[in-house]
PDB file of N, CA, C and O in Angstrom:
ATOM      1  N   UNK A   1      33.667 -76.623  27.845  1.00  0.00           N
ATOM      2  CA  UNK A   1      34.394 -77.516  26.969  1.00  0.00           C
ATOM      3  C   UNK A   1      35.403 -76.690  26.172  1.00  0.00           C
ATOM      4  O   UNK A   1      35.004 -75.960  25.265  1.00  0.00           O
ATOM      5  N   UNK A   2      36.378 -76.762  26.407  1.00  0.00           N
ATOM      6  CA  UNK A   2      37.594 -76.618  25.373  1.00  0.00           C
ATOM      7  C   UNK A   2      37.790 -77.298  24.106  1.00  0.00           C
ATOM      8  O   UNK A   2      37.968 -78.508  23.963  1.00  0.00           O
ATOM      9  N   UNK A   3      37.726 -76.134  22.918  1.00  0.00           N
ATOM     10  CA  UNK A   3      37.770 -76.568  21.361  1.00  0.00           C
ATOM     11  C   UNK A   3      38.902 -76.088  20.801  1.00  0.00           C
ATOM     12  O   UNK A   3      39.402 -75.012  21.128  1.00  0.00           O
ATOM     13  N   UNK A   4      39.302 -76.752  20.049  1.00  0.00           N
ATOM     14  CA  UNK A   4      40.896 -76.888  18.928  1.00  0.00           C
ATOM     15  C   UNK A   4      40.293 -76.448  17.673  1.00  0.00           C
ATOM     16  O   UNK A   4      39.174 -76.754  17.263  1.00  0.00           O
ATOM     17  N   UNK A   5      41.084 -75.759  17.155  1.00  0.00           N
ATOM     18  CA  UNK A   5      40.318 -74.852  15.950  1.00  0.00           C
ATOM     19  C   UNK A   5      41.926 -75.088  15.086  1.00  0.00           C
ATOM     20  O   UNK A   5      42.993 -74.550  15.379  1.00  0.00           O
ATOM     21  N   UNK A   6      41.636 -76.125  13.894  1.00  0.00           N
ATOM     22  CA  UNK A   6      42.419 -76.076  13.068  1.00  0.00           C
ATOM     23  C   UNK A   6      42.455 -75.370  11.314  1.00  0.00           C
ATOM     24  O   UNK A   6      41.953 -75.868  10.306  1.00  0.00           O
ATOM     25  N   UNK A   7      43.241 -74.061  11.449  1.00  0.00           N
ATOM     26  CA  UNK A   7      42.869 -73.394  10.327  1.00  0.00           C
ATOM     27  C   UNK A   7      42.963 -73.927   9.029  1.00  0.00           C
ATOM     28  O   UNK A   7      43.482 -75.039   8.938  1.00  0.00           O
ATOM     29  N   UNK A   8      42.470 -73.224   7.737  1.00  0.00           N
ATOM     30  CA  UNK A   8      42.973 -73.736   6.812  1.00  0.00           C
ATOM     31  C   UNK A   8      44.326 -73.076   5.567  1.00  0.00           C
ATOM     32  O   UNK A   8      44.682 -73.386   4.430  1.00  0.00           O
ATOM     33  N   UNK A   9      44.828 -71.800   6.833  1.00  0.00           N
ATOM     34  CA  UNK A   9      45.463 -71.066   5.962  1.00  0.00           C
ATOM     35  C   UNK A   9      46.995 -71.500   6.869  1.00  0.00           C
ATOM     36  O   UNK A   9      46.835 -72.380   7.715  1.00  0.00           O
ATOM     37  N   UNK A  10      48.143 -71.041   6.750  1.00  0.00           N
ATOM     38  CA  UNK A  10      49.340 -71.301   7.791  1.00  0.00           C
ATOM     39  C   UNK A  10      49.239 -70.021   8.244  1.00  0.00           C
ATOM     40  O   UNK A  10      48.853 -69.006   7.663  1.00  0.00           O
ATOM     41  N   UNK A  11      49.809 -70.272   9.854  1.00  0.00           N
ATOM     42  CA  UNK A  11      49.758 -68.798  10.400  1.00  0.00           C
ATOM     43  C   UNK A  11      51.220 -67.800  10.430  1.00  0.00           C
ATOM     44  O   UNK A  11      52.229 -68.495  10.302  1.00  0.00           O
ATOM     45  N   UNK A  12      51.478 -66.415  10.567  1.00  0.00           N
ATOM     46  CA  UNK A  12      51.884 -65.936  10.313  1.00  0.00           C
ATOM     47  C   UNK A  12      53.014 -66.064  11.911  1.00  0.00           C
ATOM     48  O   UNK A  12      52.650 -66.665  12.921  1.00  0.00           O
ATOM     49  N   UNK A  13      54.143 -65.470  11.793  1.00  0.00           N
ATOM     50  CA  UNK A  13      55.232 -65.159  13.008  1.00  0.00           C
ATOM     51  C   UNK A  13      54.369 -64.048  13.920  1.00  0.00           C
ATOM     52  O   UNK A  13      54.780 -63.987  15.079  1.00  0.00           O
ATOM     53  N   UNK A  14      53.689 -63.508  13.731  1.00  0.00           N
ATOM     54  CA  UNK A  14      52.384 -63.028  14.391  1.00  0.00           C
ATOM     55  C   UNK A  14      51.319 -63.757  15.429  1.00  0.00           C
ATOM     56  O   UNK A  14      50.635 -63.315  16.352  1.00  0.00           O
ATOM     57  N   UNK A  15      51.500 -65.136  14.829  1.00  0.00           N
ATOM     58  CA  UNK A  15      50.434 -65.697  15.531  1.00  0.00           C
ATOM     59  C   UNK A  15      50.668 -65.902  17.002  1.00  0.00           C
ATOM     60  O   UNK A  15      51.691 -66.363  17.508  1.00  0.00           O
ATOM     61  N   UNK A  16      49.081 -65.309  17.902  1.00  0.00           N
ATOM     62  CA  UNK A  16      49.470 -65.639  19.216  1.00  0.00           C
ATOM     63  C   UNK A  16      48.571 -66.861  19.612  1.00  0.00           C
ATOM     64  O   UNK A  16      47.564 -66.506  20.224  1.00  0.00           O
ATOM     65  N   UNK A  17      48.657 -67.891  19.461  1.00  0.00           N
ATOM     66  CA  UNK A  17      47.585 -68.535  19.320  1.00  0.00           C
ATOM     67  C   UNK A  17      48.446 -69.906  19.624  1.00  0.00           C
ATOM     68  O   UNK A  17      49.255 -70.415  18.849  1.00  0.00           O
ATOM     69  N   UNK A  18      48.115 -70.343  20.820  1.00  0.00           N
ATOM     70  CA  UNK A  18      48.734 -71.535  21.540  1.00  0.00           C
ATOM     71  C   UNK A  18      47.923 -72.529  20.472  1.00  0.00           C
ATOM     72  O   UNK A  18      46.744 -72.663  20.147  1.00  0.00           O
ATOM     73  N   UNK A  19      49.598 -73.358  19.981  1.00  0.00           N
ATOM     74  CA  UNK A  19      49.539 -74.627  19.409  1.00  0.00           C
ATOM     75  C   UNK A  19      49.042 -75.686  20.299  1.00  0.00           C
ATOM     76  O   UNK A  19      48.953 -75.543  21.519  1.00  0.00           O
ATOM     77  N   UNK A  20      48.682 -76.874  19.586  1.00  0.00           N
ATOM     78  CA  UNK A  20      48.211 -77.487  19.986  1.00  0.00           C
ATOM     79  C   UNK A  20      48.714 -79.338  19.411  1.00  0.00           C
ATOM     80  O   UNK A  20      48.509 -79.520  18.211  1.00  0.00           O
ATOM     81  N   UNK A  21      49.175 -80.296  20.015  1.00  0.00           N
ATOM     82  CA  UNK A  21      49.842 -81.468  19.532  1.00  0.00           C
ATOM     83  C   UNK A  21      49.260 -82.247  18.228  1.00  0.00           C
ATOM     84  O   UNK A  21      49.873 -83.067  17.544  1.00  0.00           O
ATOM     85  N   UNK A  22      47.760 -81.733  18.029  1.00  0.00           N
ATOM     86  CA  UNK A  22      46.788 -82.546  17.312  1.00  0.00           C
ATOM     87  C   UNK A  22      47.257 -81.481  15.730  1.00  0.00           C
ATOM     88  O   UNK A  22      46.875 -81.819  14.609  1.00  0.00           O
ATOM     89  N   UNK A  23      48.096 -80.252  15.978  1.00  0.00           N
ATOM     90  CA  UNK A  23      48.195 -79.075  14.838  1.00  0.00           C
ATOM     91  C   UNK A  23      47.100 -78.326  14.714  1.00  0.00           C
ATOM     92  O   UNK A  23      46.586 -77.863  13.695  1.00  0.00           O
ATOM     93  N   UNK A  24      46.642 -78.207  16.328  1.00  0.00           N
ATOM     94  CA  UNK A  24      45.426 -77.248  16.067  1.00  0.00           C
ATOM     95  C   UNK A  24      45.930 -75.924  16.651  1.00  0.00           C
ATOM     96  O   UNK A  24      47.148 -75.810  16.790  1.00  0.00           O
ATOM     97  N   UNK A  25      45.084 -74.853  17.029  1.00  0.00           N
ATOM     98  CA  UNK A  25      45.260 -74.184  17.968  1.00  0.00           C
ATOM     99  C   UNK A  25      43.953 -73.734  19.081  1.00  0.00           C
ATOM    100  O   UNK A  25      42.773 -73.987  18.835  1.00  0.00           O
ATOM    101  N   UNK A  26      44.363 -73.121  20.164  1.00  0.00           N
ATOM    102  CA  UNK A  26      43.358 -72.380  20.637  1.00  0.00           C
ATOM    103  C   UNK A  26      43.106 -70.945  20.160  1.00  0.00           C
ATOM    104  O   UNK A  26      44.120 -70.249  20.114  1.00  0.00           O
ATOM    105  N   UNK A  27      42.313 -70.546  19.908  1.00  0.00           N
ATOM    106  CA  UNK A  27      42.432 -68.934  18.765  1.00  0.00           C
ATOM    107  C   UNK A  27      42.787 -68.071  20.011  1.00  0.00           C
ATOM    108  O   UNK A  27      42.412 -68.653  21.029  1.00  0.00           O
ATOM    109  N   UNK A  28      43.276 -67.098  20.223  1.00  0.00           N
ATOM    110  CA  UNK A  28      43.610 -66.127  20.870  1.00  0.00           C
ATOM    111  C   UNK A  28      42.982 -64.696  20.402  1.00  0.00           C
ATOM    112  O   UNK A  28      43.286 -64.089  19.376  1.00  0.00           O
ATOM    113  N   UNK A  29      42.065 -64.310  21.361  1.00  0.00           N
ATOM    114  CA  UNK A  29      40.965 -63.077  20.936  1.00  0.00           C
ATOM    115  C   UNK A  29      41.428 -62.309  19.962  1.00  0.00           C
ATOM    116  O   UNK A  29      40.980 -62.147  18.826  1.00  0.00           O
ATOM    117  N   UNK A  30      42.983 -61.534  20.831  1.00  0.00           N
ATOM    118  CA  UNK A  30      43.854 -60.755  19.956  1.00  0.00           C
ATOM    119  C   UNK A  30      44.949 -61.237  18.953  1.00  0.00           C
ATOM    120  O   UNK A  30      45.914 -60.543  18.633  1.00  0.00           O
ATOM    121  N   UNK A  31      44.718 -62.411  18.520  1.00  0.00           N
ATOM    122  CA  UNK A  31      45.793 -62.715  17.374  1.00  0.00           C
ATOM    123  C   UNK A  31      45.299 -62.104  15.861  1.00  0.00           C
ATOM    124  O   UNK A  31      44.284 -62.461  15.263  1.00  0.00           O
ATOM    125  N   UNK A  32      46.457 -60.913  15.325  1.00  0.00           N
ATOM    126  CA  UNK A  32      46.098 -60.991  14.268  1.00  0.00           C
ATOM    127  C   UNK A  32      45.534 -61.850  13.210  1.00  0.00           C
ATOM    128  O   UNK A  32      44.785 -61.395  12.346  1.00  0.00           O
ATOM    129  N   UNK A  33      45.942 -63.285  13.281  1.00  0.00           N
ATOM    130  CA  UNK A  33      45.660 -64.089  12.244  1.00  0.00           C
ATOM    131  C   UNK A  33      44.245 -64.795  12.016  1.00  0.00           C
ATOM    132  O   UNK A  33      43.396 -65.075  11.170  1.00  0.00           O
ATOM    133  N   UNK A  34      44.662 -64.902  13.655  1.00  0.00           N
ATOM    134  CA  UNK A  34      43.015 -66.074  14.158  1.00  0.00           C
ATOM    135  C   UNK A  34      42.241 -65.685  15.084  1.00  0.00           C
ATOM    136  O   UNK A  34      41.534 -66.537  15.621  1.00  0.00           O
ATOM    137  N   UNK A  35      42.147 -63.995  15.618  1.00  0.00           N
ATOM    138  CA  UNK A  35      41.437 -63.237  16.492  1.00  0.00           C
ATOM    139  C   UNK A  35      39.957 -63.320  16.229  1.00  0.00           C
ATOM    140  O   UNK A  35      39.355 -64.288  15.765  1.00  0.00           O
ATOM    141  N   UNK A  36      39.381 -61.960  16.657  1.00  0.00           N
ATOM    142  CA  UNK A  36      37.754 -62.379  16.619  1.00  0.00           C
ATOM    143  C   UNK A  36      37.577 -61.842  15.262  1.00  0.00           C
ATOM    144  O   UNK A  36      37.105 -62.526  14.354  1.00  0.00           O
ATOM    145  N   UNK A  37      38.091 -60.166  15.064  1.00  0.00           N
ATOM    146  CA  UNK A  37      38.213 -59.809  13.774  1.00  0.00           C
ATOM    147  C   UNK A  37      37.944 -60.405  12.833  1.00  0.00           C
ATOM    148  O   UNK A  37      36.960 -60.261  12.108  1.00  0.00           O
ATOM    149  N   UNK A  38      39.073 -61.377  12.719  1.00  0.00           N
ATOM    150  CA  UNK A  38      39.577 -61.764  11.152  1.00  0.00           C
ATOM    151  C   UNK A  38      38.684 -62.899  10.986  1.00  0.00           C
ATOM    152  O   UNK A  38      38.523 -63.270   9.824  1.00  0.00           O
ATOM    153  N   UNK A  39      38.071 -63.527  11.904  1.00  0.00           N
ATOM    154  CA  UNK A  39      37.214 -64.808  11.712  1.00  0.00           C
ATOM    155  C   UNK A  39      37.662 -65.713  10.268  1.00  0.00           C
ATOM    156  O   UNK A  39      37.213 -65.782   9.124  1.00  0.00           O
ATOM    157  N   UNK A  40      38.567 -66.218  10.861  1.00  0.00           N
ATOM    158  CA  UNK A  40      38.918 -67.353   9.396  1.00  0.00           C
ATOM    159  C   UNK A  40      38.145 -68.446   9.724  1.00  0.00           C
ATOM    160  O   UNK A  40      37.539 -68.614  10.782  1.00  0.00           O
ATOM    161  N   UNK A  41      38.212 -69.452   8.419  1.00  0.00           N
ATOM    162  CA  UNK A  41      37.909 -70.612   8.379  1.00  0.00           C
ATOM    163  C   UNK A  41      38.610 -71.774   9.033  1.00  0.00           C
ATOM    164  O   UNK A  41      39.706 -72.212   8.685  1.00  0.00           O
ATOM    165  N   UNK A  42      37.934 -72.185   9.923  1.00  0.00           N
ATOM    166  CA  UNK A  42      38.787 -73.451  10.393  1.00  0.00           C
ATOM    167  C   UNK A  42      37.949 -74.695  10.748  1.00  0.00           C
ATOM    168  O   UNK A  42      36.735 -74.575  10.581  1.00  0.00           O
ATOM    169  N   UNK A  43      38.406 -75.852  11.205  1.00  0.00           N
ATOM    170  CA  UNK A  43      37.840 -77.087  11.655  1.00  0.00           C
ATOM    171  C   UNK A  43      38.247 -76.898  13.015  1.00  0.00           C
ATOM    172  O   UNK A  43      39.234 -76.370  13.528  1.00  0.00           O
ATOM    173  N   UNK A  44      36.714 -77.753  13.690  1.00  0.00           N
ATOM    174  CA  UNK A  44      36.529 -77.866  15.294  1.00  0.00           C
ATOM    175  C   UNK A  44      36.797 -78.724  15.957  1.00  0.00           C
ATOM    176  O   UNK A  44      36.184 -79.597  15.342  1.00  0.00           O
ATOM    177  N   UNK A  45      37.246 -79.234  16.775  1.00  0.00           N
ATOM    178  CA  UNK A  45      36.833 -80.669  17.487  1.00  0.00           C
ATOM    179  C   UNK A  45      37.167 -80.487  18.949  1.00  0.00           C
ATOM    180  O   UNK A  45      37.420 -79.427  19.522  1.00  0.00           O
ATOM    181  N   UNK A  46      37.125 -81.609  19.409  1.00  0.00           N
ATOM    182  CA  UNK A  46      37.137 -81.047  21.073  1.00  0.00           C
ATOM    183  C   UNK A  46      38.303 -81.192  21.646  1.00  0.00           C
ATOM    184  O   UNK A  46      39.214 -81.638  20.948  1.00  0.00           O
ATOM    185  N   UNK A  47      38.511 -80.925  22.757  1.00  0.00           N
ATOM    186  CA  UNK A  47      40.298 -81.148  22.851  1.00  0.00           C
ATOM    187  C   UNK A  47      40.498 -82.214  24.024  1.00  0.00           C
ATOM    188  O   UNK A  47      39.910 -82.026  25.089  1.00  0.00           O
ATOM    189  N   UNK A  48      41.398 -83.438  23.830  1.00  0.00           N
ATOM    190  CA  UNK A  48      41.510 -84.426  24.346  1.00  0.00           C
ATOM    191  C   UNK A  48      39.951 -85.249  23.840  1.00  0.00           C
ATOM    192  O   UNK A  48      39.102 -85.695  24.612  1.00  0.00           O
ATOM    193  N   UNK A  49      39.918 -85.271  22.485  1.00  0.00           N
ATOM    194  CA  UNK A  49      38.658 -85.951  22.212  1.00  0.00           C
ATOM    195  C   UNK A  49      38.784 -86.974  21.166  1.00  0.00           C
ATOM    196  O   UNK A  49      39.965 -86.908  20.824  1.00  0.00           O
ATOM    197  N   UNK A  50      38.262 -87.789  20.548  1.00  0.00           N
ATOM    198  CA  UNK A  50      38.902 -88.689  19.852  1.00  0.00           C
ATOM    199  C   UNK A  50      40.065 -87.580  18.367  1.00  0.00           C
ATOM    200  O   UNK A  50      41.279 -87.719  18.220  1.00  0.00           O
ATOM    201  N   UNK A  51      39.367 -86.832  17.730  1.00  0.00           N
ATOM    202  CA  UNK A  51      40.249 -86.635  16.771  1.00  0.00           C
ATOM    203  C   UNK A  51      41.775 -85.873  17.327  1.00  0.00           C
ATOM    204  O   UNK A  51      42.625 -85.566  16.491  1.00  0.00           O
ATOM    205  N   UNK A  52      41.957 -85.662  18.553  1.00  0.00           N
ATOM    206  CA  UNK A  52      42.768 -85.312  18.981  1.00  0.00           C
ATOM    207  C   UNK A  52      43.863 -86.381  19.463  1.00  0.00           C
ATOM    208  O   UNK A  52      45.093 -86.388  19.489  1.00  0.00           O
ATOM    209  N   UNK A  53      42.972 -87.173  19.787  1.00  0.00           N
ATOM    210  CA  UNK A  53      44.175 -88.623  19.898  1.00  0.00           C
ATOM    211  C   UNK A  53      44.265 -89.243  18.659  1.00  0.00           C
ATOM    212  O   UNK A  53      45.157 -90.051  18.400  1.00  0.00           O
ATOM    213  N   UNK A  54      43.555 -88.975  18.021  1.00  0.00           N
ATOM    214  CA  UNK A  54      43.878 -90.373  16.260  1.00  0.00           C
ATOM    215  C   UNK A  54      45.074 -89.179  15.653  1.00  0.00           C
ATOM    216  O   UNK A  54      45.955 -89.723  14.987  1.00  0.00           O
ATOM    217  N   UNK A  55      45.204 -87.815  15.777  1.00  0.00           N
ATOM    218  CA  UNK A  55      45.417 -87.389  14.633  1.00  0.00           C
ATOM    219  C   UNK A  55      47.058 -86.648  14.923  1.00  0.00           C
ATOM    220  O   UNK A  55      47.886 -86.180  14.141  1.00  0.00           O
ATOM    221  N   UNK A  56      47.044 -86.783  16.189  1.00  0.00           N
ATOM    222  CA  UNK A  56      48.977 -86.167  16.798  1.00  0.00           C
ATOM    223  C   UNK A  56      50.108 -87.302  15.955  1.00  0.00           C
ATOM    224  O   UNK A  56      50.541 -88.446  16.086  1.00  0.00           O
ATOM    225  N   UNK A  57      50.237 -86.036  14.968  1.00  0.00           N
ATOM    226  CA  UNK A  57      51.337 -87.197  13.829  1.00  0.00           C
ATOM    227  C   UNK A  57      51.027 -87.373  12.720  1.00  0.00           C
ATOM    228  O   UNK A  57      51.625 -87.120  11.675  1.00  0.00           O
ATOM    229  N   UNK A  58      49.801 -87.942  12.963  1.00  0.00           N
ATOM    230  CA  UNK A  58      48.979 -88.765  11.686  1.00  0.00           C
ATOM    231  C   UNK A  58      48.595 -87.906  10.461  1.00  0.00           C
ATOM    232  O   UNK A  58      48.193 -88.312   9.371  1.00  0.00           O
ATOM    233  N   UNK A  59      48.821 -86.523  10.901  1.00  0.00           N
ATOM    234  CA  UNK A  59      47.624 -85.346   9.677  1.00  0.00           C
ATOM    235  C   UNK A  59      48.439 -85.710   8.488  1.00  0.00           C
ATOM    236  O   UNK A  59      49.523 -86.207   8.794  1.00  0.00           O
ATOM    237  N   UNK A  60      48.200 -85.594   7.162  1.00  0.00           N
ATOM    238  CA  UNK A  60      48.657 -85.095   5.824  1.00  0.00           C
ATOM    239  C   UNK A  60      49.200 -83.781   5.966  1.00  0.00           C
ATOM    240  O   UNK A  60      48.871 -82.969   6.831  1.00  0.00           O
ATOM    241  N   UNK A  61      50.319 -83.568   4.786  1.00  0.00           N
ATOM    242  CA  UNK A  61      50.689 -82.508   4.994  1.00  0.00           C
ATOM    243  C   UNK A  61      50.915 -82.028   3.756  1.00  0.00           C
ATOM    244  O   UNK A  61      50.893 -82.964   2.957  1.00  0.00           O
ATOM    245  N   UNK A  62      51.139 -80.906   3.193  1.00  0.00           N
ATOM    246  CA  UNK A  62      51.352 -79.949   2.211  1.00  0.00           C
ATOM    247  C   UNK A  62      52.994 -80.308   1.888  1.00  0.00           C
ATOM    248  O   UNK A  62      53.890 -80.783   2.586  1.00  0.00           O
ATOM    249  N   UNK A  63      52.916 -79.758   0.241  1.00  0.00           N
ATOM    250  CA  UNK A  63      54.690 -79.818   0.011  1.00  0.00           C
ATOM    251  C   UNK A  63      55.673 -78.689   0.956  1.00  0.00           C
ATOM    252  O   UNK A  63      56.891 -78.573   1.090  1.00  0.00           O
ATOM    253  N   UNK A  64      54.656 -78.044   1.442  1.00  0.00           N
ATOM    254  CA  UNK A  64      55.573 -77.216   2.090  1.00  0.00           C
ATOM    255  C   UNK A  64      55.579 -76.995   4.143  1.00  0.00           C
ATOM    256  O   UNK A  64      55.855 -76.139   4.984  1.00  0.00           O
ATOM    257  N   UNK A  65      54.908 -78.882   4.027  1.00  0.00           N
ATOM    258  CA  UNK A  65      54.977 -78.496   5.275  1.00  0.00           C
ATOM    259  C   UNK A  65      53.876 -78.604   6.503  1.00  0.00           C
ATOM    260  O   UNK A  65      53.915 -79.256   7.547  1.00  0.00           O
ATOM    261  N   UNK A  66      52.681 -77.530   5.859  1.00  0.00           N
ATOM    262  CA  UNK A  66      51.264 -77.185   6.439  1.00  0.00           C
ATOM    263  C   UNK A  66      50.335 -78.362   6.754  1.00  0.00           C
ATOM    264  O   UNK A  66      50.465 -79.175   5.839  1.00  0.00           O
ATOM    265  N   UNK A  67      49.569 -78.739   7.541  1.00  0.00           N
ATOM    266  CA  UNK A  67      48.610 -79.577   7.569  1.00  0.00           C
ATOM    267  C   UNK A  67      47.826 -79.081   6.517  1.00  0.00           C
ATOM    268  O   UNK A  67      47.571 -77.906   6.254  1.00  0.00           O
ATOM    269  N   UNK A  68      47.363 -80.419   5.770  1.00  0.00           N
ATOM    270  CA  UNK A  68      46.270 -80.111   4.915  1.00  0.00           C
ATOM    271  C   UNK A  68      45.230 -80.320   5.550  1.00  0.00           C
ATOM    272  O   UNK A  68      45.259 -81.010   6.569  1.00  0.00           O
ATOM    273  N   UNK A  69      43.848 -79.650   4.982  1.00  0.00           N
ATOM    274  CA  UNK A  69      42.259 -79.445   5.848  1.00  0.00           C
ATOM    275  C   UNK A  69      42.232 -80.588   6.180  1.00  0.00           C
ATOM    276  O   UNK A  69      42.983 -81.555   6.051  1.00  0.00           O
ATOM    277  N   UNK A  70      41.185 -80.374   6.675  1.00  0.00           N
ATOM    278  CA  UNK A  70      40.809 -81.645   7.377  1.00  0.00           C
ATOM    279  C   UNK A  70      40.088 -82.760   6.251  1.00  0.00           C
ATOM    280  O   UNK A  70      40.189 -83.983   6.145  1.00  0.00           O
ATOM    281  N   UNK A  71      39.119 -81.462   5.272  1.00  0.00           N
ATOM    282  CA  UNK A  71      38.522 -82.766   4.149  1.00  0.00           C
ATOM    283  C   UNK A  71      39.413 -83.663   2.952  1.00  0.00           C
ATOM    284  O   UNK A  71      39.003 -84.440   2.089  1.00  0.00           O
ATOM    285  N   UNK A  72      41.070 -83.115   3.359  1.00  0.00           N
ATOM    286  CA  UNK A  72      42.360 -83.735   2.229  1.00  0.00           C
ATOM    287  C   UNK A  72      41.907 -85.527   2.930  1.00  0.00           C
ATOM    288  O   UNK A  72      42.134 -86.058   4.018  1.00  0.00           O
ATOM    289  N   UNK A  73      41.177 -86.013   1.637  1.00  0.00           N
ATOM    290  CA  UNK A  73      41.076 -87.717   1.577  1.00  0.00           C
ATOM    291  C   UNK A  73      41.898 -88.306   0.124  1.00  0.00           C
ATOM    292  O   UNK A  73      41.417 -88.754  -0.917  1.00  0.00           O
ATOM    293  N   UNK A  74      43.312 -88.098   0.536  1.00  0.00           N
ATOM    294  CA  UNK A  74      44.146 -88.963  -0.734  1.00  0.00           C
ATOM    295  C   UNK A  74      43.634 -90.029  -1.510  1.00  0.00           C
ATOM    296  O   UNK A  74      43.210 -90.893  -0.742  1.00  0.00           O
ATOM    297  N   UNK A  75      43.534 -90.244  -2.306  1.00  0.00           N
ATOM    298  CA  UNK A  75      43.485 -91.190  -3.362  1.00  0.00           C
ATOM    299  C   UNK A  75      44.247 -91.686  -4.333  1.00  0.00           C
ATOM    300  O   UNK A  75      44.921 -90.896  -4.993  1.00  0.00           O
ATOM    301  N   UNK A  76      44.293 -93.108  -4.620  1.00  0.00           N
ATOM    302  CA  UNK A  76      45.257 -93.557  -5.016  1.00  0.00           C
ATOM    303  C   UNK A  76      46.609 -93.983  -4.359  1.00  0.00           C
ATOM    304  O   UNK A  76      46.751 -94.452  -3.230  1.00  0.00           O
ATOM    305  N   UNK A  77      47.843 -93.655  -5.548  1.00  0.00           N
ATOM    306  CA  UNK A  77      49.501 -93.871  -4.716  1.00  0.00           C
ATOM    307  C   UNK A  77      49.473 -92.656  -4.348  1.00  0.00           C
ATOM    308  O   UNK A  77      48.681 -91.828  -4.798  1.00  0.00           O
ATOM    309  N   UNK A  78      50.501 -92.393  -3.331  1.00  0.00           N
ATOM    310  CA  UNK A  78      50.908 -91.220  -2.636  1.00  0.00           C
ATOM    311  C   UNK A  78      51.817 -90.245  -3.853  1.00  0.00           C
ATOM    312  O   UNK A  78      52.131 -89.071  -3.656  1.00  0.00           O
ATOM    313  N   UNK A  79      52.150 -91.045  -5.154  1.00  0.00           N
ATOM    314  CA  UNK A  79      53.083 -90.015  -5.834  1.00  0.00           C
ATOM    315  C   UNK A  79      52.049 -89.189  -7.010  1.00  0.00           C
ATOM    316  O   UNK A  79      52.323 -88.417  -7.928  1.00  0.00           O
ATOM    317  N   UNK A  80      50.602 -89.816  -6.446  1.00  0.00           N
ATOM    318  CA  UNK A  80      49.574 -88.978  -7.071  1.00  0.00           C
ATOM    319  C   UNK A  80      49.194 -87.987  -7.084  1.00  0.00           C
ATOM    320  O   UNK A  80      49.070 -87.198  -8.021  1.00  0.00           O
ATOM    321  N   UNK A  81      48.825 -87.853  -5.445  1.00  0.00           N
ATOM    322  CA  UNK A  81      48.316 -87.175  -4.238  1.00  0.00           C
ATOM    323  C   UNK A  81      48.557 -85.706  -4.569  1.00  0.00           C
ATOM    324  O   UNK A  81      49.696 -85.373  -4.242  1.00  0.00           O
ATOM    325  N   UNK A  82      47.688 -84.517  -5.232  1.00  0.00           N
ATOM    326  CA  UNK A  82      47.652 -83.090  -5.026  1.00  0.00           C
ATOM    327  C   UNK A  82      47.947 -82.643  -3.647  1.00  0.00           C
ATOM    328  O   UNK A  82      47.105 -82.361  -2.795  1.00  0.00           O
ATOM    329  N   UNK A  83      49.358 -82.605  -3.506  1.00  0.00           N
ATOM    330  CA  UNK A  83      49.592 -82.044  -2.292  1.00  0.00           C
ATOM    331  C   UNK A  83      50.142 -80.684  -1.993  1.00  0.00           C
ATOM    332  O   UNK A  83      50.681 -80.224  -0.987  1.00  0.00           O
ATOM    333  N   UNK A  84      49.733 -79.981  -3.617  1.00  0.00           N
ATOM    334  CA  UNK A  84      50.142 -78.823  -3.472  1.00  0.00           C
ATOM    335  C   UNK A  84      49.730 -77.747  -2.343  1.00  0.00           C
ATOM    336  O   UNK A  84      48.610 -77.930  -1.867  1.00  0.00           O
ATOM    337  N   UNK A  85      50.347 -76.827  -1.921  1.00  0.00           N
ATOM    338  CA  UNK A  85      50.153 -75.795  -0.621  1.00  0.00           C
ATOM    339  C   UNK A  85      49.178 -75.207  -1.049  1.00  0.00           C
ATOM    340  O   UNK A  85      49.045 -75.418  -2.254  1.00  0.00           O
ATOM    341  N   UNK A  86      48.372 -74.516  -0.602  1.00  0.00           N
ATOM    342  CA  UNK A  86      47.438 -73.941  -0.584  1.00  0.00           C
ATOM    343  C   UNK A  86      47.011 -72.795   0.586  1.00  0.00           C
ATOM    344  O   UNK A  86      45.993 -72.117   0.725  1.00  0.00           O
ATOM    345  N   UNK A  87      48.176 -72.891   1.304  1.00  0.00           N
ATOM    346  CA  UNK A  87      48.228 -71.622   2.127  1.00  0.00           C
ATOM    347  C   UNK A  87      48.328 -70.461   1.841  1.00  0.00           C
ATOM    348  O   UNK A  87      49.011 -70.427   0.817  1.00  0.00           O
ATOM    349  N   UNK A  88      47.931 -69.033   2.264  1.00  0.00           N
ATOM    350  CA  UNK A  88      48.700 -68.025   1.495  1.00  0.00           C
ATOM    351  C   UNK A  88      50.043 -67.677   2.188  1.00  0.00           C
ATOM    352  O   UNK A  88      50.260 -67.577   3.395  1.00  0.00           O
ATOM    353  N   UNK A  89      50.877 -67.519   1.168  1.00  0.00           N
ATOM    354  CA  UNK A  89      52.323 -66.659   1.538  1.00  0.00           C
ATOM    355  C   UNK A  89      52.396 -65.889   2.222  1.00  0.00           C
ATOM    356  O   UNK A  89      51.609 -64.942   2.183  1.00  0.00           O
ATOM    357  N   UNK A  90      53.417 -65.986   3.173  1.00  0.00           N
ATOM    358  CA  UNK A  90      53.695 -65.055   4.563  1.00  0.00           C
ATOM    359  C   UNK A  90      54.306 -64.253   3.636  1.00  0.00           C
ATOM    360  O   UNK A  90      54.723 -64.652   2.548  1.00  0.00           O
ATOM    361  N   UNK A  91      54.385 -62.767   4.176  1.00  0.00           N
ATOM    362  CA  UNK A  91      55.330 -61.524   3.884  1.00  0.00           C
ATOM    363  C   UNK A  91      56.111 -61.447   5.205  1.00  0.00           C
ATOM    364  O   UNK A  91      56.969 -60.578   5.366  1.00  0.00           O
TER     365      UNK A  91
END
């Protein structure tokens, strides 16, 4: 079974790590960002599996862009919504 691993940080011009339509990726052993090494935090799901079809488009996103995690559940109006970034800054 093939799994989509969506991080919770943005990845770097480094990243070798085939995107994915849902804004996931597949991790790539040797990617600095999302290799075995660095073991970041991310969300799982399966690929071509339901959250992969509900969610191409659909994700929330950061002011700057980023998918927010997966647990971002807005509340309220949208001009409420903490949508501040929370990624860390690329150098």
């Amino acid at each position: 079974m093939i799994r989509h691993a969506i991080p919770y940080t943005a990845p770097t011009a480094d990243c070798l790590c085939p995107q994915q339509a849902c804004y996931g990726i597949i991790p790539a052993l040797d990617c600095p960002d999302h290799g075995a090494r660095r073991n970041p935090a991310m969300e799982w799901h399966e690929a071509d599996g339901p959250f992969c079809r509900d969610s191409q488009g659909a994700r929330f996103h950061c002011d700057r862009g980023h998918p927010m995690p997966a647990d971002f559940y807005p509340a309220g109006e949208p001009d409420d919504w903490d949508d501040t970034c929370r990624c860390k800054p690329t150098a």
